[in-house]
VEXDREN-2710 file (C-alpha; in Angstrom, 1 decimal):
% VEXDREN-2710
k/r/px/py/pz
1/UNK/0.0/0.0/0.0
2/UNK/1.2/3.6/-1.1
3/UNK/1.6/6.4/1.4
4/UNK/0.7/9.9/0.6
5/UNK/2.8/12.3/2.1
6/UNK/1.0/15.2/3.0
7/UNK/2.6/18.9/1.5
8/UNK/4.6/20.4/4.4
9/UNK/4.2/24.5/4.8
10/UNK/7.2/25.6/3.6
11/UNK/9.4/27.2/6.7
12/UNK/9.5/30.5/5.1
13/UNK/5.9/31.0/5.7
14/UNK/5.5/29.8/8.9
15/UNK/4.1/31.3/11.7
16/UNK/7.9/31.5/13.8
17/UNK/9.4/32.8/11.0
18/UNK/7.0/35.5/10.5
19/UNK/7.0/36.2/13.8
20/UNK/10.6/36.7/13.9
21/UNK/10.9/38.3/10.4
22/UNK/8.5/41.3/11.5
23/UNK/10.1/41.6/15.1
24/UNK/13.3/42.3/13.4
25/UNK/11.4/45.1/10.9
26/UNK/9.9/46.5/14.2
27/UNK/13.4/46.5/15.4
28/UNK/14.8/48.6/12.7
29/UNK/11.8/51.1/12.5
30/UNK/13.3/51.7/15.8
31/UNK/16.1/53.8/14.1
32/UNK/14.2/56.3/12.0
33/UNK/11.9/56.8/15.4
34/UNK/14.9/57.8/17.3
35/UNK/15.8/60.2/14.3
36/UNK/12.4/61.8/14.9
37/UNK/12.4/62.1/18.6
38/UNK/16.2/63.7/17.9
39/UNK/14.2/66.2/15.5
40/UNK/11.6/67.0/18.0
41/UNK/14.5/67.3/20.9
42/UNK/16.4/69.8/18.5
43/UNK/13.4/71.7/17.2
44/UNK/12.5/72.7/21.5
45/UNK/15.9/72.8/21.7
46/UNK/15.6/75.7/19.4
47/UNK/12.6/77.3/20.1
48/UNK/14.1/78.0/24.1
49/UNK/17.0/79.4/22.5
50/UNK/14.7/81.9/20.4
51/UNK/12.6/82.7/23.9
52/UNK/15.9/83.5/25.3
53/UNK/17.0/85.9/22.8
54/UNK/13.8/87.4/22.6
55/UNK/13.8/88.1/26.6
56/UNK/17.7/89.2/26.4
57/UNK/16.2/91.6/23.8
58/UNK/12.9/92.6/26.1
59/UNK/14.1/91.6/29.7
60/UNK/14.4/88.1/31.3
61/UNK/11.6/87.4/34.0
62/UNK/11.8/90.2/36.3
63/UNK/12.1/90.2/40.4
64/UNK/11.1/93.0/42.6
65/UNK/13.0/93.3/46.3
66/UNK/12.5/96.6/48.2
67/UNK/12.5/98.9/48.9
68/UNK/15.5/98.0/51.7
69/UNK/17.1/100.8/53.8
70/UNK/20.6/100.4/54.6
71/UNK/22.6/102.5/56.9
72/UNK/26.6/101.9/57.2
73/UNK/28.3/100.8/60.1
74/UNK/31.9/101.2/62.0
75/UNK/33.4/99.2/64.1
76/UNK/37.0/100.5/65.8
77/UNK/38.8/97.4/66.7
78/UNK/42.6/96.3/67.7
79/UNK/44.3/93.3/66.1
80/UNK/47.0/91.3/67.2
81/UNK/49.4/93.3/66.4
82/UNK/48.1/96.2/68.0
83/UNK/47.0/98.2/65.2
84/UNK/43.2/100.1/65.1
85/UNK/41.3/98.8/62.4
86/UNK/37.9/99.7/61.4
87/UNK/35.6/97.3/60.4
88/UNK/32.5/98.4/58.0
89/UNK/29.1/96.8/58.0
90/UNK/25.8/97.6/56.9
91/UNK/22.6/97.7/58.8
92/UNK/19.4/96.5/56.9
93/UNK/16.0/97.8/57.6
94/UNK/12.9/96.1/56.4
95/UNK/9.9/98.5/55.4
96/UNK/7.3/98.4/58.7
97/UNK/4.6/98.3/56.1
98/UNK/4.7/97.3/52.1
99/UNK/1.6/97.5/49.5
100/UNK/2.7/96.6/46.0
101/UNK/0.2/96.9/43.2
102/UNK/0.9/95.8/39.4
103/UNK/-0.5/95.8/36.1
104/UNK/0.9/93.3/33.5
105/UNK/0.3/94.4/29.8
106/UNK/1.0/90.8/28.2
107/UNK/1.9/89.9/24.7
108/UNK/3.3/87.4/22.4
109/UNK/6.7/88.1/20.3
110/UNK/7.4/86.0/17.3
111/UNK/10.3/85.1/15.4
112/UNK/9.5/82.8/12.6
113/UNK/7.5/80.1/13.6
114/UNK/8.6/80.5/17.3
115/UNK/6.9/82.9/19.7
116/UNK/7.3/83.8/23.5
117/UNK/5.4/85.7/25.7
118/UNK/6.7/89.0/26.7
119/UNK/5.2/91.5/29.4
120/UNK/4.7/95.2/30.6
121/UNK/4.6/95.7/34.4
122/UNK/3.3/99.0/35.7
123/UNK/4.2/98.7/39.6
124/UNK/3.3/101.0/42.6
125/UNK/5.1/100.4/45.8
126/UNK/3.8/102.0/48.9
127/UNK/4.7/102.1/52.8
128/UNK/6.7/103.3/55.6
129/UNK/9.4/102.6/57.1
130/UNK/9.3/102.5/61.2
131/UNK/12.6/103.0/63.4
132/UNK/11.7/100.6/66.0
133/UNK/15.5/99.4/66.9
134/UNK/17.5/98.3/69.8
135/UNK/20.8/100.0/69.7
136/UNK/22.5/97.0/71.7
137/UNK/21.5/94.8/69.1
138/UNK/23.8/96.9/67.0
139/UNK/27.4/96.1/65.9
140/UNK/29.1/99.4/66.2
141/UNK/28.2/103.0/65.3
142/UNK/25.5/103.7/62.6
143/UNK/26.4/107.2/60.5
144/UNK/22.5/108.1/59.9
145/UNK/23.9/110.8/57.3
146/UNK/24.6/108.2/55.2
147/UNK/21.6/105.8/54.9
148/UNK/20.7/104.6/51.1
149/UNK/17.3/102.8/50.0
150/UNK/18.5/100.0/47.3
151/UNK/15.4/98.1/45.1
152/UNK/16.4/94.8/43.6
153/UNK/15.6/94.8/39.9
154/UNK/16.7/91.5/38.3
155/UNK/17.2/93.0/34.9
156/UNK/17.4/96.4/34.6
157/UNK/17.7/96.5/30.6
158/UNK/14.2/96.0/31.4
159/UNK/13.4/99.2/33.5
160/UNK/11.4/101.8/30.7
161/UNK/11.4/105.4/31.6
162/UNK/12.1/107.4/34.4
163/UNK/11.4/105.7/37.8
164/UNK/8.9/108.5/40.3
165/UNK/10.0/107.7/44.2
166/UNK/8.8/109.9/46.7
167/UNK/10.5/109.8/50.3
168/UNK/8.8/111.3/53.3
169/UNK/6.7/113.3/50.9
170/UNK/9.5/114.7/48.6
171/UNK/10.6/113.7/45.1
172/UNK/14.0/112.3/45.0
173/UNK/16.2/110.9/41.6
174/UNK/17.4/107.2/41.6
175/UNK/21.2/106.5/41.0
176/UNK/21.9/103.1/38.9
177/UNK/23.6/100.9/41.0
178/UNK/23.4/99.4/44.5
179/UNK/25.2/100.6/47.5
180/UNK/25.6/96.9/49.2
181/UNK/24.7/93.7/47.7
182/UNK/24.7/91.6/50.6
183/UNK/20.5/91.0/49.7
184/UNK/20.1/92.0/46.1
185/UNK/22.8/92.4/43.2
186/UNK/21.1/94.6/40.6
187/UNK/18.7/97.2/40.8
188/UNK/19.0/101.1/41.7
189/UNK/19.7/103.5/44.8
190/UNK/18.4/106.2/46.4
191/UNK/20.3/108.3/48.7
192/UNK/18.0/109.1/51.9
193/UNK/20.2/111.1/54.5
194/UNK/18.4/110.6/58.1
195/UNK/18.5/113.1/60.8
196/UNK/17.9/112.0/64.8
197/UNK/14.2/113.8/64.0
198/UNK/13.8/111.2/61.5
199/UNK/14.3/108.4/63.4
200/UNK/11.3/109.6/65.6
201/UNK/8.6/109.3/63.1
202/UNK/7.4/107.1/60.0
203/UNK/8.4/108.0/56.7
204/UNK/6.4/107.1/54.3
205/UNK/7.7/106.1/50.5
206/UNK/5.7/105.9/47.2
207/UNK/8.1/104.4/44.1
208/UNK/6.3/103.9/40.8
209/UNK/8.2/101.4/38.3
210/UNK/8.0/100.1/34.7
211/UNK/9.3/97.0/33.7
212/UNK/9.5/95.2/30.7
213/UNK/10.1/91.3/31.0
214/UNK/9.2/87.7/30.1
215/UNK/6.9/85.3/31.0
216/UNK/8.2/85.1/35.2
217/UNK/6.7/88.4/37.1
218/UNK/8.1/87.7/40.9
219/UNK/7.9/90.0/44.3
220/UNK/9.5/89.6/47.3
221/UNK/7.7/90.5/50.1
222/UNK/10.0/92.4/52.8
223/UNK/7.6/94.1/55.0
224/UNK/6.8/93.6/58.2
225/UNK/3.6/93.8/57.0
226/UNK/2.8/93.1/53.1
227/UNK/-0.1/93.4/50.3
228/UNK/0.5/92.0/47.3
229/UNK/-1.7/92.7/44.5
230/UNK/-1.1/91.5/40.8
231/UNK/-4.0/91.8/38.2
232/UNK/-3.3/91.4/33.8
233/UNK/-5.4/90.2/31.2
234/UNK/-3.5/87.1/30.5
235/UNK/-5.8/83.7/30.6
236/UNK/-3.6/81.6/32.2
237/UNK/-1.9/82.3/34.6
238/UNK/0.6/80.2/36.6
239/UNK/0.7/81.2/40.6
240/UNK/5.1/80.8/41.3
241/UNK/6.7/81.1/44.0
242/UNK/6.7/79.7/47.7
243/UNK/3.6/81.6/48.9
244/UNK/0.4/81.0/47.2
245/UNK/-2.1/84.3/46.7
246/UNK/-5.0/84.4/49.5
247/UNK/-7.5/84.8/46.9
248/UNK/-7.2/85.0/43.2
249/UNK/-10.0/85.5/40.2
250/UNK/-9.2/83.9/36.8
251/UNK/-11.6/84.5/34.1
252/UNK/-11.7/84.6/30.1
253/UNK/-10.9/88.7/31.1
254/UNK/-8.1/87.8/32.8
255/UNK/-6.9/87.1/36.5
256/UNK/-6.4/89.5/39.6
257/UNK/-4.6/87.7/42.6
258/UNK/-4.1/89.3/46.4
259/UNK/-1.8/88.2/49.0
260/UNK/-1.5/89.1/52.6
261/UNK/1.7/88.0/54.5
262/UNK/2.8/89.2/57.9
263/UNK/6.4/88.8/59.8
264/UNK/5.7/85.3/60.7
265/UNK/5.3/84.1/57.0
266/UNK/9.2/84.5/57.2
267/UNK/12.0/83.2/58.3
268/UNK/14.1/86.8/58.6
269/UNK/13.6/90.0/61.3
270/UNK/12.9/92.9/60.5
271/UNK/16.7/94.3/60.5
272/UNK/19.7/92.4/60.7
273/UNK/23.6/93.3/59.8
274/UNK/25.3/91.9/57.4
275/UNK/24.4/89.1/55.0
276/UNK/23.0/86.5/57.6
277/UNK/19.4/86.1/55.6
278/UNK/18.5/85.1/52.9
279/UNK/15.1/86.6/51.9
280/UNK/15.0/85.1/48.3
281/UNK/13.5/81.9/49.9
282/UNK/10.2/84.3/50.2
283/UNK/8.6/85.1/46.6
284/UNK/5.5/85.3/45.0
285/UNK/4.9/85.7/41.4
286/UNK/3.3/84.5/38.1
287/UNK/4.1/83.1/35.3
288/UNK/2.4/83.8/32.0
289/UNK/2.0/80.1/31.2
290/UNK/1.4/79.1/27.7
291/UNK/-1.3/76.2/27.6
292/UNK/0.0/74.0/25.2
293/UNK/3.9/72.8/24.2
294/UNK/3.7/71.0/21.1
295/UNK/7.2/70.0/21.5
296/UNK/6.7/68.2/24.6
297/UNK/3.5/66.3/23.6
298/UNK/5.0/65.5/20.5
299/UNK/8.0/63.6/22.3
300/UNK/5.4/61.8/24.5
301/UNK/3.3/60.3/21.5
302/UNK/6.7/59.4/20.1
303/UNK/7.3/57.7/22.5
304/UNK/4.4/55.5/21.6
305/UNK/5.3/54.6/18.3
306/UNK/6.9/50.9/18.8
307/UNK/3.4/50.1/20.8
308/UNK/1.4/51.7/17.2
309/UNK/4.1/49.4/14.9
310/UNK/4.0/46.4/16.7
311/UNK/0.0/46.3/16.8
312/UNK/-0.9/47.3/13.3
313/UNK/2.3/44.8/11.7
314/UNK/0.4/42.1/14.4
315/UNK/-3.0/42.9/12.3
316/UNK/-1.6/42.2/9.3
317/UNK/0.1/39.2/10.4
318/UNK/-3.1/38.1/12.1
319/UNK/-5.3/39.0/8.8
320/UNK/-2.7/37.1/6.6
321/UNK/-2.3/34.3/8.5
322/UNK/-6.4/33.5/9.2
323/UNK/-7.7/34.6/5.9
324/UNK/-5.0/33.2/3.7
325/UNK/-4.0/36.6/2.4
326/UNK/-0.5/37.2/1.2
327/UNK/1.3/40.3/3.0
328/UNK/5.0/40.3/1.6
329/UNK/7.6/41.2/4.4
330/UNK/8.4/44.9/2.4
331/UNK/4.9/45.4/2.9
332/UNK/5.6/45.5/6.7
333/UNK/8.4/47.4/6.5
334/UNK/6.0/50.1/4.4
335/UNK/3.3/50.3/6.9
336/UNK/5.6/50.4/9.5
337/UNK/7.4/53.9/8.0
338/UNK/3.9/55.5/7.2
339/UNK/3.1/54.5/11.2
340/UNK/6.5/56.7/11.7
341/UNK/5.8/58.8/9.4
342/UNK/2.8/60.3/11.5
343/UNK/4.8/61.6/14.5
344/UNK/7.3/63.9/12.0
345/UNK/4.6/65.2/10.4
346/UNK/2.6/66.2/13.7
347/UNK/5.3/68.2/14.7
348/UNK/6.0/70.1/11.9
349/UNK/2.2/70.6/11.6
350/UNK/1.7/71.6/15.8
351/UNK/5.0/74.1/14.8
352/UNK/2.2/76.2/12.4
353/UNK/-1.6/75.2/13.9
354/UNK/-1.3/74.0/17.5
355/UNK/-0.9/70.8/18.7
356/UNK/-4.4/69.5/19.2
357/UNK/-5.1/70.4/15.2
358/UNK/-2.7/69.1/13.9
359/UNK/-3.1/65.7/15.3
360/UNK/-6.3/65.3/13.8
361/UNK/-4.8/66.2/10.2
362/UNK/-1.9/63.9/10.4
363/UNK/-3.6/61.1/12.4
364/UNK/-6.7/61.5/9.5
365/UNK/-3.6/61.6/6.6
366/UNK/-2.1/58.5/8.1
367/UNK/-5.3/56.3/8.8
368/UNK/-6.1/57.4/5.3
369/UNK/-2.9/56.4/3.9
370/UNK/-2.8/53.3/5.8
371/UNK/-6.0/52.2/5.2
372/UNK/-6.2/53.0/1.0
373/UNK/-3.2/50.7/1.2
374/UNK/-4.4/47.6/3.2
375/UNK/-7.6/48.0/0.7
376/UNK/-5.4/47.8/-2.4
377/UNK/-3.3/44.6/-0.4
378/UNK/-6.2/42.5/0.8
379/UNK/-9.1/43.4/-1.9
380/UNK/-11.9/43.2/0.8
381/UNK/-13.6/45.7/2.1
382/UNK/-14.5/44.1/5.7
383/UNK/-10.6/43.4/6.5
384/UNK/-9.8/46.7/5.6
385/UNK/-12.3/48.3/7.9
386/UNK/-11.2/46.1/10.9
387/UNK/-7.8/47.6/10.0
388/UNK/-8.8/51.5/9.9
389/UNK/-10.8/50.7/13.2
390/UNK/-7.5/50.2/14.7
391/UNK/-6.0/52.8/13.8
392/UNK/-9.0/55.2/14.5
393/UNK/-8.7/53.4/18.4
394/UNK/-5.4/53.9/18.5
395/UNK/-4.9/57.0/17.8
396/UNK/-8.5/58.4/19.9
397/UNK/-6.5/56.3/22.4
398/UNK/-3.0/58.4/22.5
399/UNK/-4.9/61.5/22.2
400/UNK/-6.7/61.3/25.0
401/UNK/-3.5/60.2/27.1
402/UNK/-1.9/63.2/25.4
403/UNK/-4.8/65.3/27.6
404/UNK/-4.2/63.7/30.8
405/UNK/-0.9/64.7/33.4
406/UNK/-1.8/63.0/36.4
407/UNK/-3.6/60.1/35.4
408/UNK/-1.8/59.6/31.8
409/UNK/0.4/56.9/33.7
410/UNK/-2.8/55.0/35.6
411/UNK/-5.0/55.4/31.5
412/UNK/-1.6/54.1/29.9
413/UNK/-1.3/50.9/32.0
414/UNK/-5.3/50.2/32.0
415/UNK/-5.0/50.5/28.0
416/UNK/-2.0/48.3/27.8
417/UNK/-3.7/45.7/29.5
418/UNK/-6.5/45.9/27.7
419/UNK/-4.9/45.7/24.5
420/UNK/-2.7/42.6/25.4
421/UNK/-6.3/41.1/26.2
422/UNK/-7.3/41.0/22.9
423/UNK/-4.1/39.7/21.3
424/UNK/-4.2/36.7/23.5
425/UNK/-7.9/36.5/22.5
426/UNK/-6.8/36.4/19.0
427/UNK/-4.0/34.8/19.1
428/UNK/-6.2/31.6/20.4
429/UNK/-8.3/31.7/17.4
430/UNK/-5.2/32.2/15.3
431/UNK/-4.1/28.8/17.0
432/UNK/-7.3/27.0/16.5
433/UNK/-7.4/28.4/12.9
434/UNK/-3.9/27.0/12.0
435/UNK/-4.6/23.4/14.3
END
């Protein structure tokens, strides 16, 4: 009796094979992805350096510190050797009470495609000074003839026009400069002579400033007794800082914010010699946030695209393998580049339309693409609709991650598992199909 010996699948088209072939093509679509996410890296890269020219052009974010009166110290002392030596110091007064009120004129600079956002502060300062002092606490002899107010300015390229201070009632001219830095570097002076009648009273100050910067406005709050007030028409604002506003009011208009901070919110007295505090651990500010960074969400659906090649190439492999339909390996590899091919094009789109718009034209051009080839490979209509259904998930899916911050990482996981679900679902009817 004859045997028959049944035809044997040839090894090239077996399932391990296939497996292994299309795992190595995933592999290698690695590389061009990694070119892309390099493109996106080098594209932010350039867009900060743009904002930072722009704001060395306009002013960098700006800080506010003062006003601070400082009166010089001497000290007659003998050394070792016997000689007199006289050591100098500087006494630092805190105002007794501060009121601050700013305006921020906002705008956005462009240069090319890139664009920053700039700002116009319009600041009154207000208060008094109050010479509540115990002379033992004092190192040495104070010369009152000699006190000086300093401000803190962080950038003052970005001071426009003349600056109006009024001491104890009377106009007085700024000097550039500052007397001591041993609590702010840059900024201006003002030289405010005190007699022993002065020290008997309040004197009252009044200092109106106009500052252009970008994107940071911040206040340090030195008074004994401080109110903070901040209003612009910007839309989204960012509360900095370490001391949140007591009450704030955002609306399509724009926002107002109001803080209220005594002595005990800080960690410094209200005069002290030398440079033993550091008062730049107190600030309050805003920044002039802009909603959306293409850049950034761009890099994080990259870094989704092995997760997009590996599913579709497992459809294809899955269609092929349970509906006898013959996908040739370069076929892969060309789905797998248009699948790439998607996360260049969203960022040069975002660069022009905004991130969330130009998702939907390159994820529609890619499904589109996809789909119109998978329709010319299989020739059947219902395979080819399972296919764009995928992508349509897929993509809904990753844009709806690209929405969430906190719970992106709990929605991720949940989808992952979810998606492994159905492989292994499919993957036992691919089993039975083959059996």
């Amino acid at each position: 009796m004859e045997t028959k010996n049944l035809p044997k699948t040839p090894w090239v088209n077996s399932l391990t094979f296939k497996l292994t072939i299309i795992g190595i093509i995933a592999l290698l679509l690695l590389i061009p992805l990694s070119m892309i996410k390099s493109v996106i890296a080098e594209r932010e890269s350039t867009s900060l350096e743009v904002e930072n020219e722009i704001s060395a052009q306009w002013g960098h974010a700006q800080v506010l510190a003062g006003p601070i009166l400082n009166i010089p110290t001497k000290k007659s002392v003998v050394d070792k050797n016997g000689n007199l030596i006289v050591q100098k110091d500087w006494l630092h007064i805190m105002p007794y009470n501060l009121n601050i009120s700013t305006k921020i004129n906002p705008e956005i600079r462009y240069r090319g495609i890139y664009k920053t956002a700039v700002y116009t502060s319009i600041s009154e300062i207000t208060g008094q000074f109050k010479f509540d002092i115990n002379p033992e606490e004092i190192v040495g002899t104070p010369d009152w003839s000699k006190a000086v107010v300093t401000f803190g300015v962080s950038d003052t390229r970005g001071i426009r026009g003349d600056i109006k201070i009024k001491w104890d009632n009377k106009s007085i001219e700024p000097e550039s400069g500052m007397h001591t830095k041993a609590i702010t570097k840059t900024g201006f002076s003002i030289k405010t002579p005190l007699t022993v009648y002065d020290l008997n009273k309040n004197i009252p100050f009044d200092i109106q400033l106009e500052l252009s910067g970008s994107k940071t406005f911040t206040i340090l709050p030195l008074g004994q007794d401080s109110k903070i007030d901040i209003a612009s028409s910007w839309t989204n604002p960012s509360f900095s800082g370490n001391l949140l506003p007591l009450t704030r009011d955002v609306s399509e208009n724009g926002f107002t914010a109001h803080w209220q901070l005594t002595h005990l919110n800080r960690n410094f007295p209200q005069y002290w010699q030398g440079a033993r505090f550091d008062v730049w651990e107190h600030s309050l500010g805003v920044d002039l946030y802009l909603p959306v960074n293409h850049y950034q969400k761009a890099m994080r659906s990259a870094k989704y695209g092995i997760l997009f090649i590996v599913l579709t190439l497992l459809v294809f492999l899955f269609i092929e393998l349970i509906y006898n339909k013959n996908v040739h390996l370069f076929q892969y590899l060309l789905v797998g580049l248009a699948l790439i091919l998607f996360f260049s094009l969203l960022t040069a789109l975002s660069e022009h339309t905004g991130f969330d718009i130009a998702y939907v034209i390159a994820s529609t051009a890619n499904i589109s693409i996809i789909s119109l080839f998978a329709y010319g490979l299989l020739q059947n209509l219902r395979l080819t609709s399972w296919v764009t259904g995928l992508l349509i998930l897929m993509y809904s899916f990753l844009f709806v991650l690209l929405q969430l911050n906190d719970l992106a990482f709990l929605a991720g996981n949940i989808g992952l598992v979810i998606i492994l679900s159905v492989i292994m679902k499919a993957s036992l009817k691919l089993s039975r199909q083959l059996s």
